[in-house]
DSSP file (Angstrom, degrees, kcal/mol; ACC not computed):
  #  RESIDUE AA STRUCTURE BP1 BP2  ACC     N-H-->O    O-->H-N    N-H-->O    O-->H-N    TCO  KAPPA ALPHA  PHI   PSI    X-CA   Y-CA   Z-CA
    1    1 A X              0   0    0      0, 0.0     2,-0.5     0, 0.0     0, 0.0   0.000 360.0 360.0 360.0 137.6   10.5    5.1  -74.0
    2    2 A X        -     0   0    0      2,-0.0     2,-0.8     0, 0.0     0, 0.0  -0.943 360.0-122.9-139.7 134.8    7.5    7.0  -74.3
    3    3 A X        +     0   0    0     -2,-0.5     3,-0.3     1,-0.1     4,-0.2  -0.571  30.8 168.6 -72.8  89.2    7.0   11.1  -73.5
    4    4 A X     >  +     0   0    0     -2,-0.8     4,-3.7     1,-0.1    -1,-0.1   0.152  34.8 110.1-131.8  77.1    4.7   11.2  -71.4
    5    5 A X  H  > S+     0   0    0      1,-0.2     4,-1.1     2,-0.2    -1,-0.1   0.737  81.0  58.3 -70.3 -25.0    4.9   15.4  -70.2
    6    6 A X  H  > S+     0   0    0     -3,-0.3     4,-2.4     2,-0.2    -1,-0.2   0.849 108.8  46.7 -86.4 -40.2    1.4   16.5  -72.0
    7    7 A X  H  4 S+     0   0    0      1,-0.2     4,-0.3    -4,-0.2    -2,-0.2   0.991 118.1  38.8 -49.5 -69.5   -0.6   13.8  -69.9
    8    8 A X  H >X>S+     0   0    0     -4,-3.7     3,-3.1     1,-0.2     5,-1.2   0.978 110.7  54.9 -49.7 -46.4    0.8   14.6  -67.0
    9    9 A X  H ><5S+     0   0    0     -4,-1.1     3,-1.8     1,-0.3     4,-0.3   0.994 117.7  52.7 -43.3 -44.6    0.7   18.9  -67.8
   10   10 A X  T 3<5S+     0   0    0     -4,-2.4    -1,-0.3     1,-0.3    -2,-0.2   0.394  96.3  56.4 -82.9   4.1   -3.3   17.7  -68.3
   11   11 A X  T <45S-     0   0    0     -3,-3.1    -1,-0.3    -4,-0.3    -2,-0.2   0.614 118.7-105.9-102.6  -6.6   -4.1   16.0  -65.3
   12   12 A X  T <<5 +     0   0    0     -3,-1.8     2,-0.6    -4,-1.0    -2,-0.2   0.815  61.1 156.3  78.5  52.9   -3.1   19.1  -63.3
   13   13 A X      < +     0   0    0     -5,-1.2    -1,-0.3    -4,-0.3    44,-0.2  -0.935   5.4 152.0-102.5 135.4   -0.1   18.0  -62.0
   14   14 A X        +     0   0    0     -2,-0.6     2,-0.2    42,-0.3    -1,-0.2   0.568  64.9  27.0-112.6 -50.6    2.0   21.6  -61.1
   15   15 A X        -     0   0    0     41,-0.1    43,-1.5    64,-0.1     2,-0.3  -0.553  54.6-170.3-127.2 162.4    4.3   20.9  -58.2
   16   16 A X  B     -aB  58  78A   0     62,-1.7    62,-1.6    -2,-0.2     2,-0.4  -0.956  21.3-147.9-153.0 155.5    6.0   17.4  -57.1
   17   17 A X        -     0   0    0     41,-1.3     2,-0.2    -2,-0.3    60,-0.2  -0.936  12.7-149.2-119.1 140.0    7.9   17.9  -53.2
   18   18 A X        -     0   0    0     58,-0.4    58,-1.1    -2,-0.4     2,-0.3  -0.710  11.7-163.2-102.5 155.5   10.9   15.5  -53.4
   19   19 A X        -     0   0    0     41,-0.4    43,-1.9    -2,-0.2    56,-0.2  -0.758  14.0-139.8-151.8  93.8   11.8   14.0  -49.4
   20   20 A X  B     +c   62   0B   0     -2,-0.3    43,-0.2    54,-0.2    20,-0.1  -0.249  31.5 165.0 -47.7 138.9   15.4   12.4  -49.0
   21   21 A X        +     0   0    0     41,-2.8    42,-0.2    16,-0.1    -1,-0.1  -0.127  23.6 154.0-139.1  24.7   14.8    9.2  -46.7
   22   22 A X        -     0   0    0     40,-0.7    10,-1.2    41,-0.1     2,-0.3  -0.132  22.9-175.0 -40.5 143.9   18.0    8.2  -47.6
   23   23 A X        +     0   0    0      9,-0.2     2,-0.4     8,-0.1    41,-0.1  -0.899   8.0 164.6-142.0 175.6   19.8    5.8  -45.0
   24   24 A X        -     0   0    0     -2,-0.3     2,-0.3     2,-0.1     6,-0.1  -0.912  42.4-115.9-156.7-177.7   23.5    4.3  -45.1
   25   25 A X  S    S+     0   0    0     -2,-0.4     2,-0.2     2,-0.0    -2,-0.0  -0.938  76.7 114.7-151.5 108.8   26.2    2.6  -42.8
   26   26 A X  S    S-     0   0    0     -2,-0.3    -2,-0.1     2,-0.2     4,-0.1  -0.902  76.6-117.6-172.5 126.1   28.4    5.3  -43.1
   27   27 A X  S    S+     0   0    0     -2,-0.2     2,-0.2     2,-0.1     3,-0.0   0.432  90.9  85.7 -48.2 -12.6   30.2    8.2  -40.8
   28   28 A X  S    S-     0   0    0      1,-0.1     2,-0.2    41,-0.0    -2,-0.2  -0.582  94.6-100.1-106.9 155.0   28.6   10.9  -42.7
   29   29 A X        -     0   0    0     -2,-0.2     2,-0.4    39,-0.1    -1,-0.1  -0.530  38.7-166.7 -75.5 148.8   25.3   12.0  -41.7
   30   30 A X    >>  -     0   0    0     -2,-0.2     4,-1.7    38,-0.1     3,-0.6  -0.947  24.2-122.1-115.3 155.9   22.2   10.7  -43.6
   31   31 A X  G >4>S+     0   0    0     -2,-0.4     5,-1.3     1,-0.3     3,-0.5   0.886 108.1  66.6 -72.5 -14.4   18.5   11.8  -43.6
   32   32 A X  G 3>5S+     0   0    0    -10,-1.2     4,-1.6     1,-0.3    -1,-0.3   0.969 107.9  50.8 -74.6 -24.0   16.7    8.7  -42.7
   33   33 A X  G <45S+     0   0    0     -3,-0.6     2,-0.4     1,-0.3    -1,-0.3   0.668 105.3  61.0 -61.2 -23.3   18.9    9.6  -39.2
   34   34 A X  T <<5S-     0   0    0     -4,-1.7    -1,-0.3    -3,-0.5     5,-0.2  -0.489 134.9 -89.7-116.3  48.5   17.5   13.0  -39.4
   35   35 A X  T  >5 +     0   0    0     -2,-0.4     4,-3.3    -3,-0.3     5,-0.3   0.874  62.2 172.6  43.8  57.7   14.2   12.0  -39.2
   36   36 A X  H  X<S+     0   0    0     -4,-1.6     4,-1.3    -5,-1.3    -4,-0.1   0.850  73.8  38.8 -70.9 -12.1   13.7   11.5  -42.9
   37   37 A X  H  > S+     0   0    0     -5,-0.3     4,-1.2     2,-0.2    -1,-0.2   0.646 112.9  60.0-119.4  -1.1    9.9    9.8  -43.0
   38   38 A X  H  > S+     0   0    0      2,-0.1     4,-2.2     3,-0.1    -2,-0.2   0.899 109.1  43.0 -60.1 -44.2    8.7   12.1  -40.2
   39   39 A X  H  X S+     0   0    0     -4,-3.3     4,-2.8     2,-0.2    -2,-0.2   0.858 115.2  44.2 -72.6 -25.6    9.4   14.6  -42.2
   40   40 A X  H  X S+     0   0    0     -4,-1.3     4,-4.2    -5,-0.3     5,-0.2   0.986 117.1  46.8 -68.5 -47.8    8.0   13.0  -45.3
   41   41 A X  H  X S+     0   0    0     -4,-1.2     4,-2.4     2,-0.2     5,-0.3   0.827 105.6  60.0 -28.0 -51.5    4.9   12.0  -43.3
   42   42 A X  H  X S+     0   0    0     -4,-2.2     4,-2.9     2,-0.2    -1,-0.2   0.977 114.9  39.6 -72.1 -44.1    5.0   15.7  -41.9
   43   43 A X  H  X S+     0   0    0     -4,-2.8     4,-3.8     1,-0.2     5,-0.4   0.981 109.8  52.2 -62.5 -42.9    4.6   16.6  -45.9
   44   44 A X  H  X S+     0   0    0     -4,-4.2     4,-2.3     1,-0.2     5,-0.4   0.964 113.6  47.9 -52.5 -43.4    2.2   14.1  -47.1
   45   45 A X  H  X S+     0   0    0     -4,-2.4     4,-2.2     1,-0.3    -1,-0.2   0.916 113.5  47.8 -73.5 -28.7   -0.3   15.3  -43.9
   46   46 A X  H  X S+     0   0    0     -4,-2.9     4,-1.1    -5,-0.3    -1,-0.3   0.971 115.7  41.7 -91.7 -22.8    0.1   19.1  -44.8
   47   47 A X  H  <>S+     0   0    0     -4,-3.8     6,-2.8     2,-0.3     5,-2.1   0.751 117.3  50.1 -77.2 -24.9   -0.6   18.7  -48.6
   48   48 A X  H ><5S+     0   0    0     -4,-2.3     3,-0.9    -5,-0.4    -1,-0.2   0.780 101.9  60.5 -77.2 -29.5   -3.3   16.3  -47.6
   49   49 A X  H 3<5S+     0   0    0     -4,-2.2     2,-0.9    -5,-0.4    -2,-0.3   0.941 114.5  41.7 -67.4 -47.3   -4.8   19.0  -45.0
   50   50 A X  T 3<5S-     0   0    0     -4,-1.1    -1,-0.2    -5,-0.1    -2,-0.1  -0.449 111.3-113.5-135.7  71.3   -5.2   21.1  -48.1
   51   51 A X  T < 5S+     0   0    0     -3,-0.9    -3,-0.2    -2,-0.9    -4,-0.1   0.428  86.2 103.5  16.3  54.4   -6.4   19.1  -50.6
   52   52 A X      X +     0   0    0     -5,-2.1     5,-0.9     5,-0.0     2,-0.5   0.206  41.9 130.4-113.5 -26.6   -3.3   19.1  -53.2
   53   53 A X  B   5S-d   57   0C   0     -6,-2.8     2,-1.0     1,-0.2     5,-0.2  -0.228  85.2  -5.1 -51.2 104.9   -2.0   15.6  -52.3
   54   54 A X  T   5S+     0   0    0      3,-4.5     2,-0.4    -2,-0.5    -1,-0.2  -0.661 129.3  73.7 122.6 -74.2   -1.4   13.6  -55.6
   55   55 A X  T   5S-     0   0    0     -2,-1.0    -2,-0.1   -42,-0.1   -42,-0.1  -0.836 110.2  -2.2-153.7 119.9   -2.8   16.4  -57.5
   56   56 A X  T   5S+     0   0    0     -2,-0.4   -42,-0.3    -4,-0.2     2,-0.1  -0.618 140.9  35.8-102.6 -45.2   -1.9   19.1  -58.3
   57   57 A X  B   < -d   53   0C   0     -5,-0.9    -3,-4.5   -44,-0.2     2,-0.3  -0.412  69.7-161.7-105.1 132.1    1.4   18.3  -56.2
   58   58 A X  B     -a   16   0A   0    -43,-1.5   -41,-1.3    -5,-0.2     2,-0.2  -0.875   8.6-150.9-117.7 160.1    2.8   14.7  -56.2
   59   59 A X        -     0   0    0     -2,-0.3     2,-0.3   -43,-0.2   -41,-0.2  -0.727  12.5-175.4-111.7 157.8    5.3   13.7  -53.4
   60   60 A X        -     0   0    0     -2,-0.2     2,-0.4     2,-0.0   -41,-0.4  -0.879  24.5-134.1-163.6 142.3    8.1   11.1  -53.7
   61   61 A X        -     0   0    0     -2,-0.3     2,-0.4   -43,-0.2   -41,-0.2  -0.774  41.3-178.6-114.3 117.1   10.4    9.8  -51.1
   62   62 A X  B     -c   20   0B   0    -43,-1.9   -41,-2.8    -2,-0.4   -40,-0.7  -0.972  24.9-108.6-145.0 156.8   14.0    9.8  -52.6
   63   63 A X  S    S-     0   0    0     -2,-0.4     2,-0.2     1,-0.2   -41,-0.1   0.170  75.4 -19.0 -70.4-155.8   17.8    9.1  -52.1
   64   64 A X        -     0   0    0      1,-0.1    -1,-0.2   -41,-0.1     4,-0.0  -0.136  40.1-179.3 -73.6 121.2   20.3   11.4  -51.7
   65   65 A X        -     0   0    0     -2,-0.2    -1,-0.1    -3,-0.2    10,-0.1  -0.114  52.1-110.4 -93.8  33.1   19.7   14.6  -52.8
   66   66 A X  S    S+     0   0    0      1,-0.1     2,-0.1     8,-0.1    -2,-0.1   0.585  90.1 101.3  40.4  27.7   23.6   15.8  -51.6
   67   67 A X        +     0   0    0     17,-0.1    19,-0.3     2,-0.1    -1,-0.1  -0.217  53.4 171.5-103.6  69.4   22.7   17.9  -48.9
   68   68 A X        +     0   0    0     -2,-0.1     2,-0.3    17,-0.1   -39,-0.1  -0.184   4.6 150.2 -85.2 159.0   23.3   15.9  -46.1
   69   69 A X        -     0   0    0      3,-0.5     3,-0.3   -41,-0.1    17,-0.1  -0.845  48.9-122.8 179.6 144.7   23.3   16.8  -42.6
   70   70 A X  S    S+     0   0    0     -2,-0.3     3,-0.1     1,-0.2    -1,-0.1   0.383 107.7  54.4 -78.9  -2.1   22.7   15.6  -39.2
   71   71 A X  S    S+     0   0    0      1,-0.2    -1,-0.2   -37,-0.1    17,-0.2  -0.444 113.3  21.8-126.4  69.2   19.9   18.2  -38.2
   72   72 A X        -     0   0    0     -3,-0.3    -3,-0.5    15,-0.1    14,-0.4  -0.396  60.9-113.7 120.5 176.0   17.7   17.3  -41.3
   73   73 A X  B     -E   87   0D   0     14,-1.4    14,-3.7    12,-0.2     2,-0.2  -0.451  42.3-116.7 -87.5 163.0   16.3   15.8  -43.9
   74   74 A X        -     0   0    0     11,-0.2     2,-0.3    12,-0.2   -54,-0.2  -0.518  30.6-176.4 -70.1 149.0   16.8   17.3  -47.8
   75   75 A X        -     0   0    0      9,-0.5     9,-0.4   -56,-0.2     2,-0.3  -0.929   4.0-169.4-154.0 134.0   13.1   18.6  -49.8
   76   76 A X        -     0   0    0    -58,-1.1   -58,-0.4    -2,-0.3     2,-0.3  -0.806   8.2-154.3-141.7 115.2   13.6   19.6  -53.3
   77   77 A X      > -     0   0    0     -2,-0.3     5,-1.3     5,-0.2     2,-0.3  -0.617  26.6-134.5 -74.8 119.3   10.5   21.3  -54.6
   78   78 A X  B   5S+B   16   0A   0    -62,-1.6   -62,-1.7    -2,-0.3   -64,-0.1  -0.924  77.5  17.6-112.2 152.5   10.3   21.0  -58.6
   79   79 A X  T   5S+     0   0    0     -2,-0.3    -1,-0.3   -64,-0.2    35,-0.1  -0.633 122.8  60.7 -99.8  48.3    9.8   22.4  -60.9
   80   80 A X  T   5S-     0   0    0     34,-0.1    -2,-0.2    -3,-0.1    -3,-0.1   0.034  96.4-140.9-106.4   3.9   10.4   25.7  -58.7
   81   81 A X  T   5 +     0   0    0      1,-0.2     2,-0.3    -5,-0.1    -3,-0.2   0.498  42.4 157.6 -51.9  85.7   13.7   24.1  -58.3
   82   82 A X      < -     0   0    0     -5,-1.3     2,-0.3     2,-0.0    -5,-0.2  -0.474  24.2-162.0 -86.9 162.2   14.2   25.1  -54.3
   83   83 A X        -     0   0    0     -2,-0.3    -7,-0.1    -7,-0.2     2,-0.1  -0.744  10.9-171.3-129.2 169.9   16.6   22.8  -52.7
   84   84 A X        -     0   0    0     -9,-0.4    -9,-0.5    -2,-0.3     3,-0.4  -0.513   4.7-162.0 177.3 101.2   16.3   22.9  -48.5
   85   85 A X        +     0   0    0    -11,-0.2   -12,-0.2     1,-0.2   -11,-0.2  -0.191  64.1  27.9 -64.5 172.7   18.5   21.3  -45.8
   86   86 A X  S    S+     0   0    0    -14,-0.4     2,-0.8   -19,-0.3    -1,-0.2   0.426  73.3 175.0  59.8  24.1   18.0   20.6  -42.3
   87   87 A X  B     -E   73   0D   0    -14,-3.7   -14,-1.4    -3,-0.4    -1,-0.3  -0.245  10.6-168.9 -45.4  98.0   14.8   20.2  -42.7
   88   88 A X        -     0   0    0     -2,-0.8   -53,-0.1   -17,-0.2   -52,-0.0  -0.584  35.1-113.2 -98.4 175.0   12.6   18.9  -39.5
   89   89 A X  S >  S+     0   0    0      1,-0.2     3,-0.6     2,-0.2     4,-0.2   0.658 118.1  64.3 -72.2 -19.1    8.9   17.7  -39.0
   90   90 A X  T 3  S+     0   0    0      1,-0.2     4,-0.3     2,-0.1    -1,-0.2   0.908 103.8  45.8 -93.1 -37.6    8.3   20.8  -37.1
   91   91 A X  T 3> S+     0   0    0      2,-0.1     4,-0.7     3,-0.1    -1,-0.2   0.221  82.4  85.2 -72.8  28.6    9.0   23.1  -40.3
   92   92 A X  H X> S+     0   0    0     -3,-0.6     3,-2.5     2,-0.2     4,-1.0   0.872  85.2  59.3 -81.0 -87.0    7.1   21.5  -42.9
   93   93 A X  H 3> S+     0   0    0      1,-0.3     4,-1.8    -4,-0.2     3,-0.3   0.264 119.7  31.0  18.2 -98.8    3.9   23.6  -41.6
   94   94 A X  H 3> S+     0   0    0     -4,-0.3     4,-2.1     1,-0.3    -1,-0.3   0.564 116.8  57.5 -70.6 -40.3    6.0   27.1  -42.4
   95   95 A X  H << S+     0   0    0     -3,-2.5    -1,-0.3    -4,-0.7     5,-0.2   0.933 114.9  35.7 -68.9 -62.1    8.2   25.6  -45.4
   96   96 A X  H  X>S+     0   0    0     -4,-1.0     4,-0.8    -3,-0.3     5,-0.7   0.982 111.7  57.4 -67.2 -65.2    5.1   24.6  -47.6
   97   97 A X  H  X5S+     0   0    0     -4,-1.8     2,-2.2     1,-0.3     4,-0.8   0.795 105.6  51.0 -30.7 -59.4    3.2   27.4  -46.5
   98   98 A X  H  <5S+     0   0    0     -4,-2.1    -1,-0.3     1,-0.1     2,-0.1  -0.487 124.6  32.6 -61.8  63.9    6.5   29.9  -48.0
   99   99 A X  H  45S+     0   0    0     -2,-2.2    -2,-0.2    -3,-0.5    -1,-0.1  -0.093 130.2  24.0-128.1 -64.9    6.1   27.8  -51.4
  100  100 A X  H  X>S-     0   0    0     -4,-0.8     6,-1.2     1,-0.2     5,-1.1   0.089 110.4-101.7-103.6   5.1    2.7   26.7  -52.1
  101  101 A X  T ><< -     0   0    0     -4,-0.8     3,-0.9    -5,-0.7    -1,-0.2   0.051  30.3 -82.8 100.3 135.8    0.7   29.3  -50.2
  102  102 A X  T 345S+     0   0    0      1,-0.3    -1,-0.2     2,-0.1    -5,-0.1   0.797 136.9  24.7 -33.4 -45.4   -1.2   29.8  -47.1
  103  103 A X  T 345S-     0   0    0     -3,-0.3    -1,-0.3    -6,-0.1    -2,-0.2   0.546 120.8-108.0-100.6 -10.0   -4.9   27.9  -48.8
  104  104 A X  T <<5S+     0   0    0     -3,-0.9     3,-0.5    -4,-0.6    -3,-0.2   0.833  86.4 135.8  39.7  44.0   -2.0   26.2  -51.2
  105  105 A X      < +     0   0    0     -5,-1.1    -4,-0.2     1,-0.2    -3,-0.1   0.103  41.7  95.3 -94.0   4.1   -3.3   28.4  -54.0
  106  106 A X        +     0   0    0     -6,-1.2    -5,-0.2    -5,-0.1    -1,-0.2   0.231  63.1 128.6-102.4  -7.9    0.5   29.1  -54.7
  107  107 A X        +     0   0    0     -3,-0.5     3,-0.1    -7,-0.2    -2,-0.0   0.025  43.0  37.2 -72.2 179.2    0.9   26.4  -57.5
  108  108 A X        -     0   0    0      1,-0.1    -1,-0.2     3,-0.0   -29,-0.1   0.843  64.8-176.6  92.5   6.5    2.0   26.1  -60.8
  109  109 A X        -     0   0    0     -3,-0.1     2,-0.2     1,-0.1    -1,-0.1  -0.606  33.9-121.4 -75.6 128.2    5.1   28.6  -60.4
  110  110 A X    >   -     0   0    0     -3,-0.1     3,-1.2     1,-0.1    -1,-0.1  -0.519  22.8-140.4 -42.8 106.9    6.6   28.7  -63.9
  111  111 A X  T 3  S+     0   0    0      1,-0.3     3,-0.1    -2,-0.2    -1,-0.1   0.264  90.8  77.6 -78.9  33.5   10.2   27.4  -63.3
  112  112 A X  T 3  S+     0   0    0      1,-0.1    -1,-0.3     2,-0.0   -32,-0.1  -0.064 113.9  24.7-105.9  26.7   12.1   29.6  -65.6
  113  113 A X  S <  S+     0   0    0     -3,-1.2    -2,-0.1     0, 0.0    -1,-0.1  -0.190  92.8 104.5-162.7  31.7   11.7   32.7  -62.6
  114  114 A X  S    S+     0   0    0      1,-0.2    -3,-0.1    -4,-0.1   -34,-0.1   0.511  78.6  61.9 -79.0   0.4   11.2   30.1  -59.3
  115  115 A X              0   0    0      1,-0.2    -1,-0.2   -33,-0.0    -4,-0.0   0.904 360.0 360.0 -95.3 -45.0   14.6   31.0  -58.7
  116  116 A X              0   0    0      0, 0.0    -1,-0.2     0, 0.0    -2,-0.1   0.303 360.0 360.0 -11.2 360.0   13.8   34.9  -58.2
């Protein structure tokens, strides 16, 4: 195993957006049903529209993040640690915009008061 948190801190990495795409065969709702890789798609374009994709802010496509529900996907913004249901591709726009800023000049939030 090797630590490596000071590389990363040094490359400028601030923010990472998490995006359930989760899918099952299963009665209970899941996000890839809830349009989980439009909505990941919907993040990757708006972080790429303002030149943050990768870095500072990395994105990752993940399983279940326990909030499941049939009108949206999960996003859990770290280290800011916001959690978000019912997420659709038409509120990414307005969802990053409340995080990361209007220019995305909003990074970095120091998680020990992201909760506030």
């Amino acid at each position: 195993m090797e630590d490596r948190t000071a590389e990363v801190v040094d490359s400028g990495f601030t923010d990472h957006v998490l995006v359930c795409t989760n899918a099952r065969d299963s009665e209970y709702a899941a996000c890839a049903d809830a349009h989980g890789d439009a909505v990941y798609d919907a993040v990757e374009a708006w972080l790429r529209d303002h030149g943050v994709f990768w870095s500072p802010v990395q994105l990752a496509e993940t399983t279940c993040l326990g909030l499941c529900s049939a009108d949206g996907t999960a996003i859990a913004i770290q280290p800011r640690n916001r959690w978000y249901s019912d997420v659709t591709p038409e509120d990414v726009p307005e969802l990053l915009r409340s995080e990361f800023g209007e220019n995305a000049d909003d990074l970095g939030v120091d998680a020990s008061t992201a909760a506030d």
